[in-house]
N, C-alpha and C positions, 0 to 999 in steps of 0.2 A: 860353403858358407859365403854368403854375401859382402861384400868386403860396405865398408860404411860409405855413407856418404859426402862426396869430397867438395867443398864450394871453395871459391876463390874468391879473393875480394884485391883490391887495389895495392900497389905499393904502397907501404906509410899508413894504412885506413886500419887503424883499431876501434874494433865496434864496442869493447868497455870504456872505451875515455871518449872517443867520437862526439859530437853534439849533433843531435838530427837535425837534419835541418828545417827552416821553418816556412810551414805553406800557406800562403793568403789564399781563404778560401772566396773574400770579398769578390762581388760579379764586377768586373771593367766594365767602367762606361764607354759609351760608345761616343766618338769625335764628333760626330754630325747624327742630329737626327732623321729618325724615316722617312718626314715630310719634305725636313731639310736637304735630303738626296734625292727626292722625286724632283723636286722645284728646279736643282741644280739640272739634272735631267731633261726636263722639259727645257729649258734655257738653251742647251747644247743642240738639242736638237731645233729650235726653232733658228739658233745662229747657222746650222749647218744647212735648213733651206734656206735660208736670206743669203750666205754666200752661195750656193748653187744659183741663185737667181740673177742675181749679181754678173755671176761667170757669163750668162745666157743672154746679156745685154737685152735686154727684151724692151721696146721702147713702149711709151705709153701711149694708150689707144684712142684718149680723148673720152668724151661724154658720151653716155647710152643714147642719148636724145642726137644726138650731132653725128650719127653713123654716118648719114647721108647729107653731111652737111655742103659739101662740094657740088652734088649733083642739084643741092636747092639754089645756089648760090650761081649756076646755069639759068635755072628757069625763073619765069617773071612771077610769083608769086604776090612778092610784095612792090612790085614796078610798073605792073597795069596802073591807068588810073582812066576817071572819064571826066570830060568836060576841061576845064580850066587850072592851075594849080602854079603855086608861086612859094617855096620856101625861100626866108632871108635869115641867116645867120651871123648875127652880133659876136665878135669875139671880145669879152671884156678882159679877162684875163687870160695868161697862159692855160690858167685852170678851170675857166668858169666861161659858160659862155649859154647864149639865149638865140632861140629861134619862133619867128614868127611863119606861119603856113596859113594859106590860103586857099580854097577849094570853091570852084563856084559852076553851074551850070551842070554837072551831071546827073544824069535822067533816073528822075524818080527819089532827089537825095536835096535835100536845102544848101543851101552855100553856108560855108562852115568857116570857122578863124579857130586858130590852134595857137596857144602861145606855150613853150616850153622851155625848161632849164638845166642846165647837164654842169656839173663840177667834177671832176677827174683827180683823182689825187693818187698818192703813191702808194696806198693801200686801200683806199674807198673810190667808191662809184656813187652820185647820187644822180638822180632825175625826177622831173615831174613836168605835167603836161595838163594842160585845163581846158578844154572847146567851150564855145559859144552856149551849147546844151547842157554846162554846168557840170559835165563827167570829170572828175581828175583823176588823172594815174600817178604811181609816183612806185619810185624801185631804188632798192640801197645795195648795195657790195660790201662789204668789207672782206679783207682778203688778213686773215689773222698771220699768216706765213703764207710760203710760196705753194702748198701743198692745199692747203685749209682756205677754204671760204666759205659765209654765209650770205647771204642773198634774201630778201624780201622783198617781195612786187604785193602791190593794194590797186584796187581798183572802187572808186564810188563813183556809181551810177544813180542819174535821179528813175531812172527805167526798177522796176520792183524786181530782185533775181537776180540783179545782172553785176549788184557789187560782189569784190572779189578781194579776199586776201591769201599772199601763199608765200610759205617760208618755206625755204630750202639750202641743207649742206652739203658743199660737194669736197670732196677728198680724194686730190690726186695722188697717185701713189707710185713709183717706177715705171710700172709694168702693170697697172688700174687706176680704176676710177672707181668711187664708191659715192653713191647720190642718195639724196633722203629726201624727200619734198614732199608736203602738208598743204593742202587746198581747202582752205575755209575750215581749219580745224575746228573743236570747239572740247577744250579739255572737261568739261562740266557732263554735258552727251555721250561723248565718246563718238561724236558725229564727223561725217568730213572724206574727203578723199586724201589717202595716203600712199604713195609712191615709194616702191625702195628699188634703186636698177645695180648693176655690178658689171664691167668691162675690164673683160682679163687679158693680158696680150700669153698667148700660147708659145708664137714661135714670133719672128720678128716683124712675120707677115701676117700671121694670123691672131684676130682676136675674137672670143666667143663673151657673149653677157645674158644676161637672164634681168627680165624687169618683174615686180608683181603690182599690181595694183588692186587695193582696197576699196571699196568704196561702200559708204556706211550715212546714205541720207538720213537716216533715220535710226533712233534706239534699235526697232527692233529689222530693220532689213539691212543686208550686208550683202556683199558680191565682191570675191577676189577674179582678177584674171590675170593668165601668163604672158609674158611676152618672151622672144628667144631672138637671135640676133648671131650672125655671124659676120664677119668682115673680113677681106685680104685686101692688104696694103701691094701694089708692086710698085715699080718705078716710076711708071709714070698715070697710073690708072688705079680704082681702087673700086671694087665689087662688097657689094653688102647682102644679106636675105635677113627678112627678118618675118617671123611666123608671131601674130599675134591670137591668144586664146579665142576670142570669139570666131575665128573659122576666116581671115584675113593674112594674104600672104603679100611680102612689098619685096621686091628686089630691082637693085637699081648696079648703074655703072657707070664710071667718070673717067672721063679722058683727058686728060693735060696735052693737047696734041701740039703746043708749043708754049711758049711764056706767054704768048698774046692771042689763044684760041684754046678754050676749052669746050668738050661737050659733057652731055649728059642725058642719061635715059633710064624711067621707071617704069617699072608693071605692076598694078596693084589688081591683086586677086581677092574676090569676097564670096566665099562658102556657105554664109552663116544663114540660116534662117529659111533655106530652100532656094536661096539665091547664087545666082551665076555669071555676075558682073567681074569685067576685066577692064582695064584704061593700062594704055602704055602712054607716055609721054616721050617727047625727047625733044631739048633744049639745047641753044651753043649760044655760048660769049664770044665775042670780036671785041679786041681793044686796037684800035688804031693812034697814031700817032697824036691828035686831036677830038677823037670819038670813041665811044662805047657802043655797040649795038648787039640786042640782044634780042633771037628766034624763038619761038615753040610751037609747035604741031602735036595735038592727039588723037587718039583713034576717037574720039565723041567729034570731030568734025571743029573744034577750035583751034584758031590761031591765032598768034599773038607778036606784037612784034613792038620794040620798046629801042627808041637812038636817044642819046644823050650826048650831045655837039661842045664841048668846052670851047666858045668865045675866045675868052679871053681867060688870063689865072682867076678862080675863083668865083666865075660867072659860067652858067651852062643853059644848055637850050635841050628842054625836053620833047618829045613826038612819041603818041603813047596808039596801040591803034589794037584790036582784037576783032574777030570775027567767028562767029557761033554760025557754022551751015546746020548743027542740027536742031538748032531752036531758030535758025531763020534772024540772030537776032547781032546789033555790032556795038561798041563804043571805041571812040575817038576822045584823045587829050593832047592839048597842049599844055608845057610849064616850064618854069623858069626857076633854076637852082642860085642863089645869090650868096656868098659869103665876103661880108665885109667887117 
């Protein structure tokens, strides 16, 4: 025989007098909602790349456009000139100040008069410039913080084509730069050229960027192209390449060889179209104690050679001289830099 079944129950617990106890079957709310814990989520993580960034001191790389700005800053680009030339510069105030330019005798070009105005303040930039031939330019800065700036450059010309308006935002960031620029927008069209470039610093040395540009003359014809961009910073010298989509390669390299000598040297390569065109250049700065003089040689057979003699404080003597062996062809200037 099965002996009965025996349960136990607690000290003190009588289940005829006992009160059950009682159960909320109500669902608990929850502290925070689901959207409200992604959001927190994504937050954490985005602080937790901002401080890895941070750790990695990574400096900033400067402007997509200004990769090579050292290596242009060698060559005479904008230091050539022909014939005669005289800039005078009015300082009216600490902040404001006017220059008159003169250009006269260079072959195949009118003598020209330039009168222009520059204001500088502590968060704007203004300027403008009017020639003889009625063209004015005219360009603003405003710099909203130290990170944030906006930029507008206009151009009217009485030439048909040739007027020019173009806004652009540049945002510097730690360790990037983020640029937006609009050329002759036209929000009505959807017509215009439009720019968006990005410079990332990787390591301290190295910074990689990507450009695309839009271009959209017309309602119905459009054309994007890539551009790519690499740069190493080292101590004293600084290498760039940059591959652009139409089938065009540029690499160039800057030498700091002391505070008062630098050089500089390009190669541009062009692919595009069945073509097989190369130019290397290479350019040096000399600053001497009372002089500037600045060299270039390239493989098309030009040379160019640019001294600028400081007189006295704030008076200078220009000698401008180039020579083309492969078109046979040369220009010579003299000019006089004046600030009073």
């Amino acid at each position: 025989m099965t002996s009965p079944l025996k349960t136990t129950t607690p000290f003190g617990y009588n289940p005829h007098t006992a009160v059950p106890p009682v159960v909320d079957f109500t669902p608990s709310k929850p502290t925070t909602s689901s959207t409200g814990g992604l959001v927190e989520q994504v937050k954490e993580a985005f602080a937790k790349v901002n401080r890895f960034r941070d750790s990695l001191k990574l400096p900033n790389p400067g402007t997509f456009e200004g990769v090579s700005r050292e290596v242009k800053h060698t060559f005479l680009t904008n230091h050539v000139f022909d014939g005669a030339r005289c800039d005078i510069t009015k300082v009216l105030t600490p902040n404001f100040q006017v220059t008159h330019s003169f250009a006269m005798g260079a072959a195949g070009a009118p003598s020209t008069y330039n009168f222009g105005t520059a204001f500088i303040g502590q968060q704007s930039f203004l300027s403008g410039n009017l020639d003889t031939d009625g063209n004015v330019q005219a360009r603003a800065n405003y710099a909203w913080s130290n990170t944030n700036v906006s930029k507008v450059q206009s151009q009217l010309s009485t030439t048909p084509g040739h007027s020019m308006l173009q806004v652009e935002q540049d945002y510097n960031g730690k360790d990037f730069n983020l640029n937006l620029k609009g050329v002759n927008p036209s929000p009505v069209e959807g017509t215009g050229i439009f720019i968006a470039s990005y410079l990332q610093s990787i390591t301290p040395h190295l910074a990689l960027g990507a450009e695309a540009v839009h271009q959209r003359p017309t309602p119905q014809q459009a054309e994007t192209t890539y551009s790519y961009v690499a740069k190493y910073t080292g101590n004293d010298y600084i290498a760039t390449a940059t591959y652009q989509g139409f089938g065009a390669l540029q690499a160039s390299y800057y030498l700091r060889y002391s505070e008062k000598v630098d050089f500089g040297t390009e190669i541009q390569l062009v692919t595009a179209g069945g073509r097989r065109d190369a130019v290397a250049t290479v350019g040096g700065k000399f600053e001497f104690r009372r002089s500037t003089f600045r060299g270039q040689v390239d493989t098309t057979g030009k040379v160019a050679a640019v001294l600028e003699e400081k007189i006295v404080p704030g008076f200078s003597f220009l000698i401008s001289g180039e020579m083309d062996h492969g078109k046979g062809q040369s220009r010579f200037g003299v000019g006089m830099m004046w600030e009073v």
